[in-house]
C-alpha positions in Angstrom: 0.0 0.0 0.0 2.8 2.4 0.3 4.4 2.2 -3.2 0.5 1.8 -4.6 0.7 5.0 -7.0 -2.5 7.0 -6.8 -5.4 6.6 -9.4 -4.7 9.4 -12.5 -7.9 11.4 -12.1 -10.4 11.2 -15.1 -9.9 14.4 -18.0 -13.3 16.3 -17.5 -12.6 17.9 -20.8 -12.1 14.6 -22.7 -11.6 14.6 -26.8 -12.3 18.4 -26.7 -8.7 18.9 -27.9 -7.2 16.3 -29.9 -3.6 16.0 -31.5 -3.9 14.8 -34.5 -1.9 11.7 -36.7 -0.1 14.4 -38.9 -0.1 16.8 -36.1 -2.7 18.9 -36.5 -4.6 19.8 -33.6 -8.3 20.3 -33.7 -10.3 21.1 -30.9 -15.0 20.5 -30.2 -16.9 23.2 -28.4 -20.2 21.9 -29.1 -22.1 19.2 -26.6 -21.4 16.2 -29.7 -18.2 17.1 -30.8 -19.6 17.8 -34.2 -18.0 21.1 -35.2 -14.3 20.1 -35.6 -12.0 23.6 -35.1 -8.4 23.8 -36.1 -5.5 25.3 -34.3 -1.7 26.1 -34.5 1.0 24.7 -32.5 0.4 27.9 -30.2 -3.2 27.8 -30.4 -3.1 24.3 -28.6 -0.5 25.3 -25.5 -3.3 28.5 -24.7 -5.7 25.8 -24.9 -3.8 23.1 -22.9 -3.1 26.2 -20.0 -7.1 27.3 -20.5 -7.6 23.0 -19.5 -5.1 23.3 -16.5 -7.3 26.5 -15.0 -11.2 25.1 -16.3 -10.2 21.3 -15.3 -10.0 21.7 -11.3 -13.4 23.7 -11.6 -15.0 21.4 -13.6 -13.9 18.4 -11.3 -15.1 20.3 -8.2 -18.5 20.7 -10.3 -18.5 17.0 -11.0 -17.8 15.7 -7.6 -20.7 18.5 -5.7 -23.2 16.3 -8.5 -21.6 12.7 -7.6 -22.1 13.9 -3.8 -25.8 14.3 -4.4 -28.2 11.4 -3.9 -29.4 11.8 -7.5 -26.0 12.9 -9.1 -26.1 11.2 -12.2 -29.9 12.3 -12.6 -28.8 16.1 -11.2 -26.0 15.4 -14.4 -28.3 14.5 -17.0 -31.1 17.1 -16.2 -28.5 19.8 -16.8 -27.4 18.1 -19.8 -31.4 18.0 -21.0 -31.4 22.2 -19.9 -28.2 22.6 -21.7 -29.4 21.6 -24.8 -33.3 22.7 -24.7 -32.6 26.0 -23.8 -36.2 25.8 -22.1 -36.6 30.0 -21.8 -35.7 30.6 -25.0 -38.9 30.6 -26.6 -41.1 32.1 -23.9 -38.9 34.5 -22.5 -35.9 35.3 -25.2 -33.4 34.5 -22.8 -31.2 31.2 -23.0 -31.3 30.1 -19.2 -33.0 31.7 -16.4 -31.4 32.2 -12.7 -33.2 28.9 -11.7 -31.5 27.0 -14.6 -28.2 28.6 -13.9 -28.5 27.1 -10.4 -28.8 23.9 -11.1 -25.9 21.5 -10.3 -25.9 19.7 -13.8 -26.8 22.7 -15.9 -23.3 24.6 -13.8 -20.7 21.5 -15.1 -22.2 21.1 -18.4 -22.2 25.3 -19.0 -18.4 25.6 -17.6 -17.7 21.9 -20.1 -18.7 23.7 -23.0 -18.6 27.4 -22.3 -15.2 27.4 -20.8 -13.5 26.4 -24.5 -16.0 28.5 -26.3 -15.7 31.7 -24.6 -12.0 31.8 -24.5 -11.5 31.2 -28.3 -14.2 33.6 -28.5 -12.2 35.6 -26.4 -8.9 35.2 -28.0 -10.0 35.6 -32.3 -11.5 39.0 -30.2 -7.7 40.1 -28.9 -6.5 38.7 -32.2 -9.0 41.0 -34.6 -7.7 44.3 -32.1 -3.9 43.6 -32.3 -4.4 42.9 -35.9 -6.2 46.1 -36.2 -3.6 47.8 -34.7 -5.6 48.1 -30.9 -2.6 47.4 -29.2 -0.2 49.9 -30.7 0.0 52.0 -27.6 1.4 48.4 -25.9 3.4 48.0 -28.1 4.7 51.9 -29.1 5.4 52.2 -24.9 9.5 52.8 -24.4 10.9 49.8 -22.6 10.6 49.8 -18.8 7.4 51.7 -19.0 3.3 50.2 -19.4 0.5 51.5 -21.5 -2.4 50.4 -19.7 -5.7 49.1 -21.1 -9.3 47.7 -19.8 -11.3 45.2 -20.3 -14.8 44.0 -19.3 -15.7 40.5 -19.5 -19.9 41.0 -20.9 -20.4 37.0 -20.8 -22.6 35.3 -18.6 -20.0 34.0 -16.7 -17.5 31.9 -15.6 -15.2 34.3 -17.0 -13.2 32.3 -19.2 -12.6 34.8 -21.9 -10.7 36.2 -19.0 -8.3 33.1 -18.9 -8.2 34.6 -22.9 -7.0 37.9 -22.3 -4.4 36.9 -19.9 -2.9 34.5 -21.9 -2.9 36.7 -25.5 -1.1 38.9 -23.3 1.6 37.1 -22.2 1.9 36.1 -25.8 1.7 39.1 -27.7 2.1 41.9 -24.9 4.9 40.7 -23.3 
């Protein structure tokens, strides 16, 4: 028992990035893995650091469900809520506040939202710097910071955040 090496714990985020046979890496944001996205070499390290922040989360999600009596059921509702989008119709809104409290509906959003809204995030810092949004950054003399803002307008868990931080630390050094 004391050389028994502990159980690897189970990738929350599994197949949502994939390497490739020829090396490509494409990466799912949708609940069946059906819209296949392609990324560059650096495109999949932001993603693999975005997984090392959203993956702890996402556990801690997944083990509050399996704590509940009806885990797997509290799981699959969300799922169901996920993918009905039950207020959409009635009242124009994708989930209301009850919906976002849900157990299931809370892993399943952070699953899929987390990858989403950090690419989202990052083509957003991509179109700026491209557009020359960044030029003050960039322009400042060395030892010295232009500051900039910016708001995070999602619904949460704040993942374009994790975006920002790391198209910074890549192109705003």
């Amino acid at each position: 028992e004391l050389n028994r090496m502990a159980e690897p714990e189970p990738d929350p985020f599994a197949g949502a990035v994939q390497v490739q046979g020829d090396g490509t890496v494409v990466y799912f944001q949708d609940r069946r893995k059906m819209w296949q996205y392609q990324t560059t070499a650096l495109g999949h390290a932001m993603l693999l650091r975005l997984l090392a922040v959203a993956s702890p989360l996402l556990r801690k999600a997944l083990t509050a469900l399996a704590d509940e009596r009806d885990g797997a059921e509290l799981r699959r509702e969300g799922e169901r809520i996920y993918a009905q989008k039950p207020n959409m119709r009635a009242g124009g809104i994708t989930w209301s506040q009850d919906n976002y409290a849900h157990l299931g509906l809370q892993a399943e959003y952070m699953r899929l939202k987390s990858i989403q809204r950090f690419t989202e995030g990052t083509a957003a810092m991509e179109r700026a710097f491209n557009a020359g949004g960044f030029r003050p950054q960039l322009d400042a003399p060395p030892g010295s910071k232009a500051p900039f803002r910016v708001a995070s307008l999602g619904g949460g868990p704040g993942f374009e955040l994790v975006a920002v931080r790391e198209f910074c630390a890549t192109h705003l050094p």
